[in-house]
C-alpha positions in Angstrom: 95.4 104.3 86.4 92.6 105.6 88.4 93.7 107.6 91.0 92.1 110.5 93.3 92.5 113.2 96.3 93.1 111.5 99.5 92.9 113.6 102.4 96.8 112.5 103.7 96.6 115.1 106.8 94.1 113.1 107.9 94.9 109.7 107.1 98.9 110.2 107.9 96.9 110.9 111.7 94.7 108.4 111.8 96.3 105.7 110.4 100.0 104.1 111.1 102.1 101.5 110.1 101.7 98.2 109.2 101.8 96.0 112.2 102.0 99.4 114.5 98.2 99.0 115.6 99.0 97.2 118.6 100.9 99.3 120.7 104.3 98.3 122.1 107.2 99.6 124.0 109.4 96.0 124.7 107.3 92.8 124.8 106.4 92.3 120.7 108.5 95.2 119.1 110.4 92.2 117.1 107.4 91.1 115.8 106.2 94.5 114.1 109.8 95.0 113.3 110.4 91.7 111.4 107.0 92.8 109.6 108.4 96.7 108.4 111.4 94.3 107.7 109.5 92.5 105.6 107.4 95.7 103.9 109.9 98.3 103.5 113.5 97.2 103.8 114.0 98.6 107.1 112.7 97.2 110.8 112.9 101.4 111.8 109.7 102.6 111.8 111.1 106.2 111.3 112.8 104.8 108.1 109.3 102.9 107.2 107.1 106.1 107.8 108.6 107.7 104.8 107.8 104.9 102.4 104.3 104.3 104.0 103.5 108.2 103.7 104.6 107.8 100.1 102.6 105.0 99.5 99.6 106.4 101.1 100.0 109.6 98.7 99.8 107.1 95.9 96.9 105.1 96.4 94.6 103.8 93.5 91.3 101.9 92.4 93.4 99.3 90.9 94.7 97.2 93.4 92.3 96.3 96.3 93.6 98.4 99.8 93.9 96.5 102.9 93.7 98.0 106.4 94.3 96.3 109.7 91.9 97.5 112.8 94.2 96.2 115.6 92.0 95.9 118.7 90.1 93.2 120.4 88.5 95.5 123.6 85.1 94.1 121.8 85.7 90.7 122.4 85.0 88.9 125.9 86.4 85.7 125.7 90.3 85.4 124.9 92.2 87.8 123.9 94.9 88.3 121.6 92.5 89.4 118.1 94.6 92.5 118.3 97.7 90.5 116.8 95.7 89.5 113.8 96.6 92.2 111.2 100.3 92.1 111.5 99.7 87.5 111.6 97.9 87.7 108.7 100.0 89.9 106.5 103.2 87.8 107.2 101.2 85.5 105.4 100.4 87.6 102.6 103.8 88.0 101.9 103.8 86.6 98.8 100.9 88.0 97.4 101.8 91.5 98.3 102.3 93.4 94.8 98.7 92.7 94.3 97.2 95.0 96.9 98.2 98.4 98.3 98.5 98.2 102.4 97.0 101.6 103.9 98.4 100.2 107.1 96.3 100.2 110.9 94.2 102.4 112.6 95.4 103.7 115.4 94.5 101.8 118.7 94.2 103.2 122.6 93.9 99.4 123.5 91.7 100.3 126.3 89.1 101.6 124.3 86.4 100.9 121.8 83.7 103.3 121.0 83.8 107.4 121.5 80.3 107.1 122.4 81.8 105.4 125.4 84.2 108.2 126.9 82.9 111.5 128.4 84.6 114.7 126.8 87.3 115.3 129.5 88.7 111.8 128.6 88.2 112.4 124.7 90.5 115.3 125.2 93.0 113.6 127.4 93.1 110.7 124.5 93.3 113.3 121.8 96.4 115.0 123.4 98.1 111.5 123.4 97.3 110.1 120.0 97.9 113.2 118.3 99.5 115.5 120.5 97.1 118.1 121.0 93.1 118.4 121.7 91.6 118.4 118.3 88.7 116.9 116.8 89.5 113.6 115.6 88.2 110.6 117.4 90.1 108.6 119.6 88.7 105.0 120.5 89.6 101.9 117.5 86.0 101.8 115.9 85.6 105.6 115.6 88.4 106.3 114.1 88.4 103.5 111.7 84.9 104.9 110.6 86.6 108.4 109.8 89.1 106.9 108.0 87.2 104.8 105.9 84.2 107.1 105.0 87.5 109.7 104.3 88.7 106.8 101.4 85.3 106.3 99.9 84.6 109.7 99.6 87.3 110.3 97.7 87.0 106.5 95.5 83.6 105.1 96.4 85.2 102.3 94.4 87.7 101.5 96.5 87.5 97.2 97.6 89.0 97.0 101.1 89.5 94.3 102.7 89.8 94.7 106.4 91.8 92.7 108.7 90.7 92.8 112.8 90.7 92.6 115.3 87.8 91.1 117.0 84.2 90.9 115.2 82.8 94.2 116.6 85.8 95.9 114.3 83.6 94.7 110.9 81.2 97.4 112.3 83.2 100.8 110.6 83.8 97.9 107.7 80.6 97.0 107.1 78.6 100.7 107.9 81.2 102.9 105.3 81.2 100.2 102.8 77.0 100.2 102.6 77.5 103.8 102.8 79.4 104.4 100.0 77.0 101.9 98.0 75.3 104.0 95.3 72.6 101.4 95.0 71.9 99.8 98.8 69.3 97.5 97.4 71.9 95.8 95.3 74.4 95.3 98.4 74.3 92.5 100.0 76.8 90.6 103.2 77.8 87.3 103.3 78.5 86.6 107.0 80.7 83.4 108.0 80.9 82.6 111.2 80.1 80.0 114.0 77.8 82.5 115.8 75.4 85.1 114.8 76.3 88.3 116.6 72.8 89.6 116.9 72.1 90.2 120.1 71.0 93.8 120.9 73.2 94.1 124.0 75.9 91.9 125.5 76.4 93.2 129.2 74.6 96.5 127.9 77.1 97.4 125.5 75.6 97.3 121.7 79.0 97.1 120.1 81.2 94.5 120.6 81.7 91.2 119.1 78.4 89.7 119.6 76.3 92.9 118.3 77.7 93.9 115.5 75.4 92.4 112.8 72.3 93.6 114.6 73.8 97.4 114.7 74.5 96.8 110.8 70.7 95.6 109.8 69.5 99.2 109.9 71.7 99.8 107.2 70.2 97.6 105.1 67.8 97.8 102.5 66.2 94.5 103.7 67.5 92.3 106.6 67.0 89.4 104.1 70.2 90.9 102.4 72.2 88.5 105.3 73.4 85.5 104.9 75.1 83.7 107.6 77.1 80.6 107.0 78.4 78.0 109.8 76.7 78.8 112.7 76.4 75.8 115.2 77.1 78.0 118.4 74.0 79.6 119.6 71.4 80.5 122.4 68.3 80.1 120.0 66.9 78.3 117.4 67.4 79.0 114.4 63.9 79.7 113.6 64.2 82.4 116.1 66.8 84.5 114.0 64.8 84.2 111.1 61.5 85.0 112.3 62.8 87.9 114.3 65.2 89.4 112.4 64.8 88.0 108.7 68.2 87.0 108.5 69.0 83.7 106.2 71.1 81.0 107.8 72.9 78.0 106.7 73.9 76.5 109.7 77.6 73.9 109.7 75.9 71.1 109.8 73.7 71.7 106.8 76.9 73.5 105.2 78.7 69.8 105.8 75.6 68.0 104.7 75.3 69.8 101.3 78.9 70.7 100.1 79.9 73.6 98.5 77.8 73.7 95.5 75.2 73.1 96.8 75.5 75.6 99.2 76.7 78.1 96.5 73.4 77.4 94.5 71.3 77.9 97.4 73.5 81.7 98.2 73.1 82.6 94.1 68.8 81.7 94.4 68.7 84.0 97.4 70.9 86.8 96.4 69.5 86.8 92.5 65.9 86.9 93.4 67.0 90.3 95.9 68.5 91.6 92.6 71.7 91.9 94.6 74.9 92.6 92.8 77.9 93.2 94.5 78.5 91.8 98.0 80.8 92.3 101.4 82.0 89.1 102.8 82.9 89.1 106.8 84.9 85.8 107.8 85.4 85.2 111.3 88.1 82.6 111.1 85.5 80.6 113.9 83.4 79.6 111.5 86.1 76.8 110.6 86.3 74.0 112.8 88.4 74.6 115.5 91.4 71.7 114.1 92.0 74.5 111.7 90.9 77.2 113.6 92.6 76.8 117.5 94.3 80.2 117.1 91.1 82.2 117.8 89.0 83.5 120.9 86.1 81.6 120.5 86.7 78.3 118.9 84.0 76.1 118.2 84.0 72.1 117.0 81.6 70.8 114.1 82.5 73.8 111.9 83.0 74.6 108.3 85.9 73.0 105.9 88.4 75.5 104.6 88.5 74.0 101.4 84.4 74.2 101.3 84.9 78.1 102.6 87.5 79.6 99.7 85.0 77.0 97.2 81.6 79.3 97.9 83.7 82.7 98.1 85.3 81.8 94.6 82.3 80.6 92.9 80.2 83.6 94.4 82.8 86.1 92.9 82.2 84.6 88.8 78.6 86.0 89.2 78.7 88.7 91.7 80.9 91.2 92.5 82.6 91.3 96.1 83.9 94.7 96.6 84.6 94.4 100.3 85.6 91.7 102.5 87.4 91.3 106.1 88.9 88.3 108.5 88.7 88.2 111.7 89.2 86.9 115.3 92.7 85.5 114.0 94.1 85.3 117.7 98.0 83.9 116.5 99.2 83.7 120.0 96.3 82.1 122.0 97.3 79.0 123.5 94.5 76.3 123.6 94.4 73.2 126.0 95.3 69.8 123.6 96.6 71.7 120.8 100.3 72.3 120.2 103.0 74.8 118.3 102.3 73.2 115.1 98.2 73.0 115.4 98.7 77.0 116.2 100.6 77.7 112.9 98.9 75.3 111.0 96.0 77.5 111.8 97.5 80.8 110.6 98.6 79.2 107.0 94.7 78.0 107.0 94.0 82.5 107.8 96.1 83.1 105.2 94.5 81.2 102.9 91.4 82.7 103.5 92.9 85.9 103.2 94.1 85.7 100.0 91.1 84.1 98.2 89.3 87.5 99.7 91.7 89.5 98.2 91.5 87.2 94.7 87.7 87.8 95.3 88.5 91.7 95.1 90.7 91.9 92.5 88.3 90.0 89.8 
C-alpha cells in the first residue's frame, strides 16, 4: 500500500466533516446528521471527528480521495450548489469502500476569494474559523487551494475527485491538479458543461462561476488542451471562443447529432495528436438537459444525454488516464417552475451516476 506524510495539523484545520461544509446551527442539521449517520455510525459530529481524524491519518494512493468544496458565493443565479457535496455522497453510498472521503473545506459562506478581503477582515475570519489570528486562509477557494497543493505535495499521485459547489470551486481543482503534473504538456481538461465560463470578468470579479476556465488557460501548456462538451448557452459564436482563446468545442447539438462514439473519436484525434496522456474531467451537471438536470442553478434545455455523458468519460478512460475529475452545480433543493418532487430526485440519482462513473474513471 502506498502511503505518505500528510500534514494532519494542517488538514485536521482546514478541512471538516463530511457534509459539515455548509454551515448550520438548526435549519439542515438533520441532513448532515443522517449523512455522519450514514459514514461513521454516529449522527455526533464530536463522535465522527475521531473516525474522520483517523481516517485522514490514513490516507493512500490506492483508492481515489474525494473532497467536497461546499460553497456557491461564485454563482449568480440560484443558489443552493452549497448542498451538493453532502447530495451527492448520499448517493455514493454504495460505492463508498472504493474511495477514501477527506471530507469539506471549510466554508465562511459569505466569502470566496482572500484576494477579496482586506487584512483586518482576514484576521477577524481567521479568529473564527480557527480560533486565533494565524496564517491560514479564510475564504472557500483559498483554502481549498492550501489544502490540495498540501495533498499533492505529499502524493502528486493522488486522483481526487472534487465535489462543489458552484463552477468557480473547479478553480483550486483544476490549478493544484496541473500543478502537481510532472509533465503539463501531457495534461489535458475535458470540460462538460452548457456554458463556457470564459469570460475575463463577470461584474468585475475574475473568479466566479463564469471565469473560471479563463483563469485556468494560463496554466496550460496550450489552450488547445480544452475541450468543452455541451455548450448551447452562450453570448458568442462559437467561432469566437475558438479564434480567441483556442479552446475546442463540441457544442449539444452536434454532441446529439453524432452520438457518443463519434464524439469520443473526435476527443481521442484531438487529445492524441497533443500527445496528451492523462486528463481532468470538470462536469457541471448543466451540461445535461435540464429533464435530468432541474436540480441545478442554471438549467438549460437541448442538452447532453446522461447515458451519452458516462459513454465518452468511460471510453476516454481505456486509452487515457483520468487522474482528476469533479461535479458540480448539483443544487438538490432548488425548486424549478413545472417540475415536481420526483423530477428533483430523479435528477440527483442522474448526479450520482455521474459521480460514480468519475470515480470508476479514477480508480482504472
Amino acid at each position: 500500500m502506498a502511503q505518505w506524510r500528510i500534514n494532519l495539523k494542517n488538514l485536521k484545520q482546514l478541512l471538516t466533516l463530511p457534509g459539515n461544509g455548509v454551515f448550520t446551527i438548526h435549519t439542515g442539521a438533520d441532513k448532515k446528521a443522517r449523512l455522519l449517520k450514514a459514514y461513521y455510525g454516529t449522527a455526533s459530529a464530536e463522535l465522527a471527528k475521531s473516525k474522520w481524524e483517523k481516517i485522514l491519518a490514513q490516507i493512500n494512493a490506492d483508492h481515489p480521495l474525494v473532497i467536497g468544496i461546499a460553497s456557491d458565493n461564485g454563482g449568480g443565479i440560484q443558489r443552493g450548489a452549497n448542498w451538493g457535496p453532502l447530495a451527492i455522497r448520499m448517493e455514493l453510498l454504495s460505492e463508498k469502500k472504493n474511495f477514501i472521503d477527506v471530507g469539506d473545506v471549510r466554508v465562511i459562506p459569505h466569502l470566496l476569494h482572500d484576494k477579496y478581503l482586506n487584512q483586518e477582515t482576514i484576521k477577524i475570519c481567521q479568529k473564527a474559523l480557527y480560533g486565533k489570528v494565524n496564517k491560514l486562509p479564510v475564504s472557500p477557494l483559498s483554502i481549498a487551494e492550501l489544502a490540495l497543493t498540501e495533498i499533492y505535495a505529499q502524493c502528486p499521485s493522488s486522483r481526487i475527485l472534487g465535489l462543489g459547489g458552484d463552477h468557480s470551486t473547479s478553480y483550486p481543482l483544476v490549478k493544484t491538479w496541473l500543478a502537481s503534473r510532472e509533465h503539463k504538456k501531457k495534461a489535458a481538461l475535458l470540460h462538460f458543461d452548457a456554458h463556457t465560463d470564459l469570460l475575463e470578468k463577470r461584474m468585475g470579479i475574475d473568479l466566479c462561476f463564469g471565469t473560471w476556465t479563463y483563469q485556468i488557460l494560463k496554466y496550460l501548456s496550450s489552450t488547445d488542451h480544452i475541450v468543452q462538451l455541451g455548450i448551447r448557452s452562450s453570448g458568442k459564436e462559437k467561432k469566437h471562443w475558438k479564434n480567441t482563446y483556442g479552446v475546442e468545442q463540441y457544442w449539444a447539438k452536434e454532441v446529439n447529432k453524432w452520438g457518443a462514439e463519434k464524439v469520443y473519436k473526435k476527443l481521442k484525434t484531438h487529445y492524441s495528436k497533443l500527445g496528451v496522456e492523462e486528463i481532468y474531467i470538470s462536469f457541471d451537471i448543466d451540461a445535461l438537459d435540464i429533464k435530468y438536470a432541474s436540480a441545478t442553478g442554471t438549467p438549460e434545455p437541448e442538452g447532453l444525454l446522461p447515458t451519452d455523458c458516462t459513454a465518452i468519460i468511460s471510453m476516454l478512460a481505456q486509452d487515457f488516464k483520468i487522474t482528476g475529475a469533479d461535479l458540480m452545480e448539483v443544487a438538490p433543493y432548488v425548486a424549478l417552475e413545472g417540475f415536481n418532487e420526483s423530477d428533483r430526485m430523479s435528477s440527483l440519482v442522474v448526479a450520482g451516476d455521474i459521480s460514480k462513473i468519475l470515480l470508476k474513471s479514477l480508480s482504472l
